[in-house]
N, C-alpha and C positions, 0 to 999 in steps of 0.2 A: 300447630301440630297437624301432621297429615289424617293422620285417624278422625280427627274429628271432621275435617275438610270430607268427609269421604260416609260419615256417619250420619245417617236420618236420624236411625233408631234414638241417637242421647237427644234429639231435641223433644222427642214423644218423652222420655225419660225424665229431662229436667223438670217441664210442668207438673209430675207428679212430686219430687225432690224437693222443691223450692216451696212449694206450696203451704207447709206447716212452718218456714224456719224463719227467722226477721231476718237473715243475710243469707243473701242468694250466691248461688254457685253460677257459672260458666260453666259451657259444654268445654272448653280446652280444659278446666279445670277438672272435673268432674273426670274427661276420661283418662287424664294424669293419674290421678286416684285410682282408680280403678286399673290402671297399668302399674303403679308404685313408682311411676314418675316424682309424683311428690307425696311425699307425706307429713304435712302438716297437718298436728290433730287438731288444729282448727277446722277442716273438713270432715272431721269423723261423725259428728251429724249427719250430715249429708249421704256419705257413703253408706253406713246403716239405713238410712234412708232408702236410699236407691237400693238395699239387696232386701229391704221390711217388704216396700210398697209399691215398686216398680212390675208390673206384670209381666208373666214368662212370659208372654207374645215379643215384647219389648227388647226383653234380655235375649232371646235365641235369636229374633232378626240382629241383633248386635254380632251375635256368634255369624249370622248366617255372612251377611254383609265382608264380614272379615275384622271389624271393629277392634274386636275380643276373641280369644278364645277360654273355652271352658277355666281350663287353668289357673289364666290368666286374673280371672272372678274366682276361682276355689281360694289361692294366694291373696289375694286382696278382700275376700272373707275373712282369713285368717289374721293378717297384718291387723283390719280396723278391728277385730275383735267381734264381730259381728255374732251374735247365738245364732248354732246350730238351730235352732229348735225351730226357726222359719221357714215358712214350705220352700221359697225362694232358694238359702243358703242349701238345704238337702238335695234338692235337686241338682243346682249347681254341683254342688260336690258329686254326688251320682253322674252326672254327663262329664265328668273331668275324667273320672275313673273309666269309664268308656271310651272317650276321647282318647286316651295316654293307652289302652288297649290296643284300638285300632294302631298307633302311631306302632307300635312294637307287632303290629301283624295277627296280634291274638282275634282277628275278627271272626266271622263267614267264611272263610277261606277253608276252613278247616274241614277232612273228608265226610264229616256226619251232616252238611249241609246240601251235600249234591249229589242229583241222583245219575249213578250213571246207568 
């Protein structure tokens, strides 16, 4: 998978994911998940894992890199069933809603931002 070829961030990622569970995930695996490449809920541990315990540093250089987009984690929040109630998943969902803003023009641009 090129994503991963191309991702630091999921190796910083994994060591925290892997760490509590007796069978460990791969980084190809792991950003499947996380894209809805696959979903076997044999990995649904895991991915609640990575949105519990995983630090924002982590997750946004993922975003930054090109990895993931917001989204892309809001939908894969939803799919593994993950609670809202984690600082991780509100934020995520908060930057997606931002994200999907910008993408439709609704940013900055608008004339209450510039002084002429």
């Amino acid at each position: 998978m090129e994503r991963v070829a191309t991702s630091r961030a999921i190796w910083r990622a994994l060591t925290t994911v892997n760490a509590p569970l007796p069978i460990h995930i791969d980084a190809d695996t792991l950003m499947a998940c996380l894209l809805l490449a696959i979903t076997d809920r044999q990995w649904r541990p895991h991915v609640r894992a990575f949105f519990r315990e995983v630090g924002l540093e982590v997750i946004m250089d993922m975003v930054v890199e090109g990895s993931v987009t917001f989204d892309n984690l809001s939908q894969a929040i939803s799919f593994w069933d993950v609670d809202d109630d984690y600082e991780n998943a509100r934020w995520i969902r908060e930057m997606a809603t931002v994200s999907m803003a910008d993408a439709d023009g609704s940013h900055t641009s608008g004339g209450r931002f510039h002084n002429d």
